[in-house]
C-alpha positions in Angstrom: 156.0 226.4 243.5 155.6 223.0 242.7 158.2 221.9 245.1 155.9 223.7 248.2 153.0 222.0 246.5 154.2 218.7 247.0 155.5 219.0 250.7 152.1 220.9 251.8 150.4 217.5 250.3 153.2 215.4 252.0 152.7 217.1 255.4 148.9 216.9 255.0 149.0 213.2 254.3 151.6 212.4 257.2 149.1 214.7 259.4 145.9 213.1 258.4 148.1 209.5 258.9 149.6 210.4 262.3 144.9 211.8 263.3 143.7 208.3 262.2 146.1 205.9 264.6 145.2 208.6 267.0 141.4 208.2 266.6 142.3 204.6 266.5 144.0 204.3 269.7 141.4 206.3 271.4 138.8 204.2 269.9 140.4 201.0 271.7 140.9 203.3 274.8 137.0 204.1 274.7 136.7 199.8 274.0 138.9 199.2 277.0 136.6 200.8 279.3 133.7 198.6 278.1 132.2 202.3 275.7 131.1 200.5 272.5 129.3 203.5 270.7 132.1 206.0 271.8 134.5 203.2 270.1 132.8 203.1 267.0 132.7 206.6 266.6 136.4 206.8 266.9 136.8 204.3 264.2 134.2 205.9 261.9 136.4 209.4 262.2 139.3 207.2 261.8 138.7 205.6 258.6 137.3 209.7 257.1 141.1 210.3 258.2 142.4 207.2 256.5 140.3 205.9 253.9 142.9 203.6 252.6 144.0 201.7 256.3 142.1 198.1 255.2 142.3 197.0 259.0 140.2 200.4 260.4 137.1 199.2 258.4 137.8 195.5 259.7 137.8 196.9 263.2 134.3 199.3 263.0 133.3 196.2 261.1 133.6 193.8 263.9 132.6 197.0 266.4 129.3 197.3 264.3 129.0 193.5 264.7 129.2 194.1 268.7 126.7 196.8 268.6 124.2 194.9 266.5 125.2 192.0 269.2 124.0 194.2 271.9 120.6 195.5 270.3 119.7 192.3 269.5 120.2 191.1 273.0 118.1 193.8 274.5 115.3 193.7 272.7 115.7 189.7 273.4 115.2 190.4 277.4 112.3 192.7 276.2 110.4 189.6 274.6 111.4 187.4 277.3 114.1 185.3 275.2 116.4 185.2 278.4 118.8 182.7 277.4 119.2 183.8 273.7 119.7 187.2 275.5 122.3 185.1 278.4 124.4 183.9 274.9 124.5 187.4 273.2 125.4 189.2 276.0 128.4 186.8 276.7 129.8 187.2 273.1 129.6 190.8 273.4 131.5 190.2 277.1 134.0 187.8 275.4 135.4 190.7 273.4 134.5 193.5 276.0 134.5 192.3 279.2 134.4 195.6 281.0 131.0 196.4 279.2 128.8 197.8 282.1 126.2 197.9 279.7 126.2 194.0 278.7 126.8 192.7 282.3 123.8 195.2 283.3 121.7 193.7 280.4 123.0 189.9 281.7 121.5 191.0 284.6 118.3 192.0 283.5 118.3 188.3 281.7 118.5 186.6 284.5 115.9 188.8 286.5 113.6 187.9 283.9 114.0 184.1 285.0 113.4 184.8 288.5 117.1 183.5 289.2 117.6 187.0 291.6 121.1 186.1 293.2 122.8 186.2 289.8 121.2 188.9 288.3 122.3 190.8 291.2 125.8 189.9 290.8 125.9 191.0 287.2 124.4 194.7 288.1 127.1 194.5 291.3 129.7 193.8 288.5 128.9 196.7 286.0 128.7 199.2 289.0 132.2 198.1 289.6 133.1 198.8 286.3 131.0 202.5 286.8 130.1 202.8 290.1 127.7 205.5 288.3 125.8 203.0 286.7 122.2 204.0 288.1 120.3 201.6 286.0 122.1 198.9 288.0 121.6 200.4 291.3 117.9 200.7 291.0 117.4 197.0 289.7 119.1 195.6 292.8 116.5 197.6 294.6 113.9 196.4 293.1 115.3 192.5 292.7 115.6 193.3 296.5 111.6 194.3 297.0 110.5 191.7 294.3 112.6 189.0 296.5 111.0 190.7 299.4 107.0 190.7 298.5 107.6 187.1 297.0 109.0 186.0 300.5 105.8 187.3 302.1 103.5 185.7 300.1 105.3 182.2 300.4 104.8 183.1 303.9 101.3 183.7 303.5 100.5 180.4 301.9 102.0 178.7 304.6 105.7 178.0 302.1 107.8 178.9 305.5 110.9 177.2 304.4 110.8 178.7 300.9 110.1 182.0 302.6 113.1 181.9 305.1 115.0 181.2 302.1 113.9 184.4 300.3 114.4 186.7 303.4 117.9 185.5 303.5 118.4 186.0 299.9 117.5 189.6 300.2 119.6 190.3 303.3 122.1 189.0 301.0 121.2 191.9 298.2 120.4 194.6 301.3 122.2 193.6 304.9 120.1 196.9 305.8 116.4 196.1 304.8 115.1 195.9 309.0 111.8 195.0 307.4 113.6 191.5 306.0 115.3 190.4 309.8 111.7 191.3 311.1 109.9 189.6 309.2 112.2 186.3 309.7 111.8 187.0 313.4 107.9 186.7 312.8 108.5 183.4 310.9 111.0 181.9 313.1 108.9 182.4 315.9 105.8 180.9 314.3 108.4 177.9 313.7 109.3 177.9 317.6 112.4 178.6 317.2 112.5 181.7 320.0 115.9 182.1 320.2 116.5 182.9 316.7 113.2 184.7 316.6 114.6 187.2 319.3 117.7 187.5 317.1 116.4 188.3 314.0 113.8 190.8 315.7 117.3 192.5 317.3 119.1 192.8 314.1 115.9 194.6 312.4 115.9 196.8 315.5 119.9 197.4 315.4 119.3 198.9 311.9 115.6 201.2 313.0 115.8 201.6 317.1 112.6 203.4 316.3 110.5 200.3 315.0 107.7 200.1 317.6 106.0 197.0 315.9 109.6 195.6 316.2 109.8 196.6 319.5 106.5 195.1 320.6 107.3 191.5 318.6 110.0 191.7 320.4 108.7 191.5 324.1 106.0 188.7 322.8 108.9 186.5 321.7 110.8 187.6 325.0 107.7 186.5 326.9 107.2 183.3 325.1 110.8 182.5 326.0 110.2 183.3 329.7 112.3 185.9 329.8 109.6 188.4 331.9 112.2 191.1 332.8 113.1 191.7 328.9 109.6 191.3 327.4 108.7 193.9 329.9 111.3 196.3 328.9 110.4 195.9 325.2 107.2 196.3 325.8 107.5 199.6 327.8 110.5 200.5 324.8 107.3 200.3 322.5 104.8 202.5 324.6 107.6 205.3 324.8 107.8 205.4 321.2 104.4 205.1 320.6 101.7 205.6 323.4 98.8 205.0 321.1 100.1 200.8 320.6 97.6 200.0 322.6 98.4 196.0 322.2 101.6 196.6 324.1 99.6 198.5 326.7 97.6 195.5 327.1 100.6 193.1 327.0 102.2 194.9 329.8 99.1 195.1 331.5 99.0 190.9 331.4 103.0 190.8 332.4 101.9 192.7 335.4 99.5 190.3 336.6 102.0 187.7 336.5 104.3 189.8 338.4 101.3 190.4 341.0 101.7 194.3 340.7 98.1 195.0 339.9 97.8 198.7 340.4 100.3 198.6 337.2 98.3 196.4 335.2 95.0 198.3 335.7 96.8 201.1 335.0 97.9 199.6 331.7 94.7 198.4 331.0 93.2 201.7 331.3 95.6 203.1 328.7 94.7 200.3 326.2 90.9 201.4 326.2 91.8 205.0 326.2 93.9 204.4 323.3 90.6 201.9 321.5 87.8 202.0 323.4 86.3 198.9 322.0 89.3 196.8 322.6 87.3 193.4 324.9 90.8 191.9 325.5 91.9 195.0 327.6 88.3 194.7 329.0 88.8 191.0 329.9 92.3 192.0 331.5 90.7 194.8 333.7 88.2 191.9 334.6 90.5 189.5 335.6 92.6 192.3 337.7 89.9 193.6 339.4 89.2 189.7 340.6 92.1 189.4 341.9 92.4 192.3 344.1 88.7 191.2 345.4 87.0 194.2 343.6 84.3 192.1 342.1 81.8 194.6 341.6 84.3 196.1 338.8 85.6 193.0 338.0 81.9 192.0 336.9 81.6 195.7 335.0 84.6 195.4 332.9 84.0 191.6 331.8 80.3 192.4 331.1 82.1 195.0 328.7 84.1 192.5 327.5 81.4 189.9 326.4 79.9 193.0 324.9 82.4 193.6 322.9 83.2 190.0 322.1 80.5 187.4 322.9 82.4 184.6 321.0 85.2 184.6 324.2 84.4 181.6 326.3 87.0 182.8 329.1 85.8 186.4 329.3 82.2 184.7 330.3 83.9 182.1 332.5 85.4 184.9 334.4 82.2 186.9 334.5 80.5 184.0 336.1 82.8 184.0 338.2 82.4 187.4 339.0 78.8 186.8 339.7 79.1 183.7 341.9 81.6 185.6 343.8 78.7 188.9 344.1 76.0 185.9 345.2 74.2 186.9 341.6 73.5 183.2 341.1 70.9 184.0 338.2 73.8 185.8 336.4 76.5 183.5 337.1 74.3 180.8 335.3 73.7 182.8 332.8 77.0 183.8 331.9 78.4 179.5 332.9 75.9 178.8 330.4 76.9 181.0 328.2 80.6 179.8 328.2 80.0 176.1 328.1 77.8 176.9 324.6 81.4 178.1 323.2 83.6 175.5 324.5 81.8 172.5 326.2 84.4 170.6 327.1 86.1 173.6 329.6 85.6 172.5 333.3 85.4 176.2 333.9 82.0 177.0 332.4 80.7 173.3 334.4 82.4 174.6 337.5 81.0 178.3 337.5 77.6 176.5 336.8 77.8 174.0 339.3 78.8 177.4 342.3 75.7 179.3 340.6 73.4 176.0 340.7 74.1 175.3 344.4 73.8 179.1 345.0 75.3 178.9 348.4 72.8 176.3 349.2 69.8 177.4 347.8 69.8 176.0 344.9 69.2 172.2 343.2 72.4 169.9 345.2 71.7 166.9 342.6 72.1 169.2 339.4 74.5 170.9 341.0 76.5 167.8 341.6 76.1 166.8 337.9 77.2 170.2 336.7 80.4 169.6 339.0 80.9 166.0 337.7 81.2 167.5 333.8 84.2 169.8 335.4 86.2 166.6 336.4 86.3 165.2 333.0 88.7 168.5 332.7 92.3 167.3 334.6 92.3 170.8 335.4 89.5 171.3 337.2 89.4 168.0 338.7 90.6 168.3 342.1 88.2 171.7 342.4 85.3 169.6 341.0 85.8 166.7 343.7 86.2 169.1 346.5 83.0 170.9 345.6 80.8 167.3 345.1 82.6 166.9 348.9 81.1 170.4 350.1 77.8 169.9 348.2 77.5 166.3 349.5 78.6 166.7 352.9 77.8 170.3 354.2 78.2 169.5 357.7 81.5 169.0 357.6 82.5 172.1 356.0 80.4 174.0 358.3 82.3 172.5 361.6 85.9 173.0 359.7 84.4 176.5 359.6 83.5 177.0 363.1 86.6 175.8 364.0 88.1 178.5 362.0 86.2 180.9 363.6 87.2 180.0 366.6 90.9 179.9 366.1 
């Protein structure tokens, strides 16, 4: 009996032995793959197994050390001690370098101090270790938008070096944030550089091909550039997405003046004020269409509209004296000259309208007529206009015969 005694407490010690190095070698597994706690647990059931093994209290010893390590450094990023937080972190990484949980806290450091490209490739580095790791993936998101929103308002404040840095920075977090390549294409092209301007906008569009404001930069940059044909398309890209952007009905509605297809840009025009019916630039656009088909009447309507709407534009007045002079409504003409010149006095437009309205067809005063004309030639502009009126004003005769002689041909 004794004899059965002693093996059953032989076997039990050799088994309790033969648990404890188990425990321990799963406890360096669980250290391995960067699991502090789970470790320490292991060596705590470890040492219940083995209460003699000396070196299984040295190990939770130095585990514990690492855990305390760990706590301190967190609560170090949550009182703002970043670098002390930097320096634990790194110890704890010296002896557990796969710690997804101290390269995410490193990260969280150096987020702290604004210094976003690093912090982000910490969090990268733990979600290689545990590609799980949501903490991680959230804080590049938001080191992404806080990069982002900071990038605006260094834009805003007129910083556009500092902010084309940031934008890059964040593509460099998120290749796929459209609203970062567009908002470099809005900064590039504010710095005249076009060319990249139309890249950038391309890249945001290559990622959203449903980004109408996109769309509609687009075409302004594309117009800017000269490039007519493409502008128009991205303009028209915009509408189809979105018939209510009434800007890019109005900026197709100016393309098509250059391109002398005026049916199209009145129609165009039409659309913009159907979308916003007090929109004067659409009105001023209709205005200036309408003028150059001949159609003064409505040409006079929609400008009048336009002044209306916006009595500050100079040129939407210039145009509706034109308008007038063209109708033989001399007192309006002046009116609306006079009007034009108060805004901007220096524009030999406003002198010029005034001067037609002044001479009213010959009815009016010559002398101030004259003068009004002579104000229009200090404009380089309007100079050669101004002269040739002064010539008509001065010398009617002449004109009259050239004009006989038309007739007669």
């Amino acid at each position: 009996m004794k004899n059965f005694i002693l093996i059953l407490i032989t076997l039990t010690t050799i088994y309790a032995q033969t648990s404890a190095v188990d425990l321990y070698e799963q406890s360096q597994k669980a250290l391995s793959t960067g699991n502090i706690e789970l470790a320490g647990e292991k060596i705590r059931a470890a040492i219940e197994a083995d209460k003699s093994n000396d070196s299984f209290r040295k190990e939770f010893d130095r585990l514990n050390g690492l855990r305390n390590k760990m706590i301190n450094s967190n609560r170090s990023v949550k009182d703002g001690r970043f670098d002390d937080a930097i320096q634990g972190f790194s110890d704890v990484l010296e002896s557990v370098p796969n710690s997804a949980e101290a390269l995410y806290g490193t990260g969280k450091a150096y987020e702290g101090k604004k210094e976003y490209l690093t912090s982000v490739d910490f969090y990268k580095k733990s979600l290689r270790i545990d590609s799980n790791y949501t903490k991680s993936k959230q804080s590049i998101s938001n080191v992404a938008k806080k990069l982002y929103n900071s990038a605006n308002q260094d834009y805003k404040n007129g910083n556009l070096e500092m902010a084309l840095t940031k934008y890059e920075q964040v593509l460099m977090i998120n290749s796929r944030l459209y609203q970062a390549y567009f908002q470099m294409g809005v900064l590039q092209k504010k710095m005249g550089n076009l060319t990249m301007s139309i890249d950038s906008y391309l890249k945001a569009l290559d990622i959203k091909k449903t980004f109408d404001k996109g769309w509609y930069n687009l075409g302004l940059a594309y117009k800017e550039n000269g490039d007519v044909e493409n502008a128009k398309k991205s303009f028209e890209e915009t509408v189809r997405l979105n018939k209510k952007y009434y800007k890019a009905h109005k900026s197709l509605g100016d393309l098509f003046i250059d391109l002398e297809d005026f049916d199209s840009a009145i129609s165009s025009f039409k659309k913009a004020v159907e979308v916003k019916s007090n929109y004067s630039a659409a009105y001023h656009g209709l205005g200036v269409t309408y003028a150059k088909i001949g159609n003064y009447e409505k040409s006079a309507e929609s400008l009048s509209k336009a002044v209306e709407l916006s009595p500050k534009e100079f040129l939407s007045w210039f145009h509706l004296a034109e308008a007038h002079n063209k109708l033989n409504d001399c007192e309006a003409a002046k009116n609306a000259a006079l009007e034009s010149i108060d805004l901007k006095k220096n524009f030999g437009g406003g002198w010029f309208e005034l001067g037609i309205a002044e001479y009213c067809g010959g009815k009016g005063n010559k002398n101030t007529s004259i003068n009004h004309f002579e104000k229009a030639r200090n404009d380089r502009e309007w100079r050669k206009m101004a002269e040739y009126e002064i010539d008509r004003v001065r010398n009617p005769e002449k004109y009259e015969q050239w004009s006989k002689q038309l007739f007669l041909i």
